[in-house]
Steps between C-alpha positions, in 0.01 A plus 500: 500500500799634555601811685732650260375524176692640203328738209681256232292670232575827538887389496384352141319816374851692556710211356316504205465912421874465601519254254380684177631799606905339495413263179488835326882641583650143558602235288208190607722233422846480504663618170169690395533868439239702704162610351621892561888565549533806736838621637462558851805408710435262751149459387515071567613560833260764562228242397671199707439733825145531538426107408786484763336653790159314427679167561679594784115641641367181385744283628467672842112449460559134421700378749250643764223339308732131508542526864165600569397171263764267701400630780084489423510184279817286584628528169589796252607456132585894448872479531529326159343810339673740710837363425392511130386766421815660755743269244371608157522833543882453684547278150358787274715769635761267484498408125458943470836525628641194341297337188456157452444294190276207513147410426413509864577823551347644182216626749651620768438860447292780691190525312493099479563497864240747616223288268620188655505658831110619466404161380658401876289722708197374281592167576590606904129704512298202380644263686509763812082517451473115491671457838175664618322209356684205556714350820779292446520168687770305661563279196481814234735710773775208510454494101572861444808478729591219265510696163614797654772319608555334126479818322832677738699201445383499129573889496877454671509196241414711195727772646845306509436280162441803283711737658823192469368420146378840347531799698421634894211705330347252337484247796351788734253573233415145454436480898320781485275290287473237733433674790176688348349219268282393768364556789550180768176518638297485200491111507362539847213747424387295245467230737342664738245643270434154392470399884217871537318339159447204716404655814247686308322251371486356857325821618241529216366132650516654852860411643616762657838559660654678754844332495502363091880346624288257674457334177810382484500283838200298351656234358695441833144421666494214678203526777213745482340602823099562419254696696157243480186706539453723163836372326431118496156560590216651303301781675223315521439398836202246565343539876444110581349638895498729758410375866463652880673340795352702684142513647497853511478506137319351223628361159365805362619722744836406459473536087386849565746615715768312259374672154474816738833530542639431125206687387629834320840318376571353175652144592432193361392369851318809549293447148433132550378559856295770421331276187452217753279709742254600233447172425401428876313895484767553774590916546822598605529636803560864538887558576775745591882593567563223218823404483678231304771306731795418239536107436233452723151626450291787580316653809211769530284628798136384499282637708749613787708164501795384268533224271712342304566197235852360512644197357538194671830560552474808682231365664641194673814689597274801698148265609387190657355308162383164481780324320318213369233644379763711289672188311169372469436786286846487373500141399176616272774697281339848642651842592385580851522860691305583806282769593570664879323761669837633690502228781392193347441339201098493409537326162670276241495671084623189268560548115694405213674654200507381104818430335624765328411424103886473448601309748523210350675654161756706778609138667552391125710807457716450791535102446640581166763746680592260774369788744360393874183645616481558877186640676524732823185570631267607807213299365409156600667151440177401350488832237809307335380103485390550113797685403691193636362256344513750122819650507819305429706782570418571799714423797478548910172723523504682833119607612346596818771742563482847685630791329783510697594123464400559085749791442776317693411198265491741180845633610637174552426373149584847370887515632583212216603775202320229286148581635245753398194619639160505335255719708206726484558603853691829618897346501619558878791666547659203652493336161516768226855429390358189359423447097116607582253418191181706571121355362189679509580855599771733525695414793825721673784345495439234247795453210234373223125550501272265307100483429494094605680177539446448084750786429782361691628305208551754278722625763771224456389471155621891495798387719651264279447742164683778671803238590477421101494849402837605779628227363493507124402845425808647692742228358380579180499839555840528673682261206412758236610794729824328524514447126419828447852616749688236313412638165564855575843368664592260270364520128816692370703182541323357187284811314810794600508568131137585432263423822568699830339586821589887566275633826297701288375161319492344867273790604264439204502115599438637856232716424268208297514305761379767761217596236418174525438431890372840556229441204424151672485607837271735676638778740144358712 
């Protein structure tokens, strides 16, 4: 919102008791007689002072409030209305001092002006309330400049052919016109309301956003970086067997100690271990000082010594394992992390994750956009043998990496502008300037957050409506703002006689149109 904010309809209360109050003692169109004729000396440019000193106070409050809005917003369309409203009553005092015949001018009198000029700050305080609302993008920024720029050359047009053809007056007054018809943004709210109806709908099926502009770099997806274990993965973890190496330790002993120290967190390892030592009427050992080691595994104290499961990763880079044994278990298309007691390891935990239900419908999804899939992950080579031989989208997995070697990967992949990152995992700060899609939770840092994989589509789908909707909406929109500048500048050429566009029929014109918008859009 901005900073400096304008009481526009206060400004239109005073206009409009002004208003009544001159219609009364002044003729309201040119060559009328007034309602009541009083002989006061001076008494018109008594009246012309006080409407006088509430432009020059508005003007003043204006420009403040168009620097603030350049400054705030990179773009302000204020100046048209401030040099209008400035103009018209320049014009009107003008034509006091020296009348002017014409039908463009028939208007152009005080008690016309100050209704016209109320129907402005109407127009100026609804649109000042939907700026609350709505956020103008690049595209709707660049068009305002646009029509802005269109209605001052249409304005200096309107200005020299009336004033060489008819009269000085009437091409001012015809400017005047021009320069308050519309408002140059208008095209662009509408837009972007469009673009908030869209983003909406997103969030009522669970899309949320905390940078929406991300949107618009969808289509430019090329690769997507994917997280594996609860993205492409189901949380549904299936225990296949957990064995000692160690002859201090039973089978048993070593499930115990295991579902001891996930026991108390909510995890899908944690749930499917826990489930696997009922069936063996296996109790999990006692633990405490439970910690969870990030990207690697967890560790507790049971009874007086530390433990710890870590992936195999982690687990050949700090201990002596047996690495045969490990592809032997890889080769079998398992996920493998050890169990150590602080010095060694005493036993081997091997399991394996469903597909995620989408899965198959997300690779179909990305094959259709021509996007790469690349996996990053700590698990083992084996974890990703069936998504090999399923996915045709997929493309140079990388497994068995530490957490290190994974976020250097990650980054890697990320620094292509053309990559984005789908993750249920806290987004380092390494990589957070990356597009970051977040699944299954609310995570920092993440630009969009989704329930699954099976939402992403409607994320592009989204994507390419809002391109539609910048594209044709504001084209369409901006076209009949521009007709409406060319009418007000140029319809006296053919319908002088009979047809013009004074201000006071621009403001009316104006004042629909701002109706309109603020009766369509919400100040929410």
């Amino acid at each position: 919102m901005l900073t400096v904010q304008l009481k526009y309809l206060r400004y239109a209360a005073g206009a409009f008791v002004m208003a009544l109050l001159t219609a009364v003692v002044l003729p309201i169109l040119i060559g009328m007689q007034p309602i009541l004729s009083v002989n006061i000396p001076y008494l018109t440019k008594a009246m012309l002072a006080i409407p006088a000193a509430l432009i020059i106070w508005l003007d003043y409050g204006m420009i403040r409030q168009a620097l603030a809005q350049q400054r705030e917003e990179g773009v302000t369309t204020l100046w048209l209305p401030i040099i209008g409203q400035t103009l018209w009553f320049v014009v009107l005092t003008w034509l006091l001092l020296t009348p002017a015949l014409g039908n463009f001018v028939k208007t152009m009198t005080l008690p016309m002006m100050l209704l016209g000029w109320a129907g402005l700050m109407i127009s100026l305080g609804l649109l000042q309330r939907r700026e609350r609302a709505i956020a103008l993008d690049e595209a709707g920024i660049k068009s305002a400049m646009r029509l802005e720029s269109v209605a001052l050359v249409a304005a200096v047009y309107a200005t020299l052919f009336y004033g060489i053809t008819l009269n000085w007056q009437s091409g001012l007054t015809v400017a005047v016109s021009v320069l308050i018809i519309i408002d140059p943004r208008w095209p662009a709210m509408w837009s972007a309301y469009r673009r908030f109806r869209l983003l909406r709908q997103l969030a009522d099926q669970g899309l949320k956003f905390q940078n929406p502009r991300a949107l618009d770099d969808l289509p430019k997806i090329t690769d997507i970086v994917a997280e594996k274990s609860g993205v492409l993965t189901s949380d549904d973890l299936k225990i296949r067997s957990i064995t000692s190496v160690d002859d201090r330790y039973s089978d048993y002993d070593v499930l115990g100690i295991t579902a001891g120290l996930l026991a108390g967190t909510d995890t899908p390892m944690a749930r499917a271990l826990l489930q696997y030592a009922r069936e063996y009427n296996v109790y999990p050992s006692e633990a405490s000082e439970q910690e969870k080691i990030p990207y690697v595994g967890a560790s507790g104290v049971i009874n007086n010594e530390r433990f710890q499961i870590v992936s195999a990763s982690y687990a050949s880079e700090h201990y002596e394992i047996n690495e045969a044994t490990l592809d032997q278990l890889i080769a079998l298309g398992n996920s493998v992390s050890y169990i150590i007691d602080g010095v060694q390891i005493i036993g081997i935990l091997t399991y394996a994750a469903t597909f995620n239900a989408d899965l198959l419908k997300f690779d179909r999804f990305l094959a259709s956009r021509h996007i790469n899939l690349h996996i990053v992950t700590a698990d083992t080579n084996g974890s990703l043998f069936e998504m090999q031989k399923t996915l045709r989208t997929l493309v140079q997995p990388q497994a068995n990496l530490t957490p290190e070697a994974k976020l250097a990967a990650q980054a890697s992949l990320l620094r292509n502008d053309h990559t984005l990152l789908v993750t249920n995992q806290a987004v380092p700060v390494e990589i957070e300037d990356a597009m970051v899609v977040g699944v299954n939770g609310a995570l920092e840092f993440a630009d969009i957050k989704a329930p699954g994989i099976a939402q992403l589509h409607e994320l592009w789908d989204t994507a390419d409506l809002l391109q539609q909707n910048d594209h044709r909406v504001l084209t369409i929109t901006t076209i009949l703002s521009a007709l409406l500048i060319i009418l007000a500048a140029g319809v006296g050429v053919f319908f002088s006689s009979w047809l013009f566009i004074a201000p006071i029929f621009a403001v009316g014109i104006r004042l629909v149109l701002s109706l309109t918008l603020s009766a369509v859009v919400s100040e929410d």
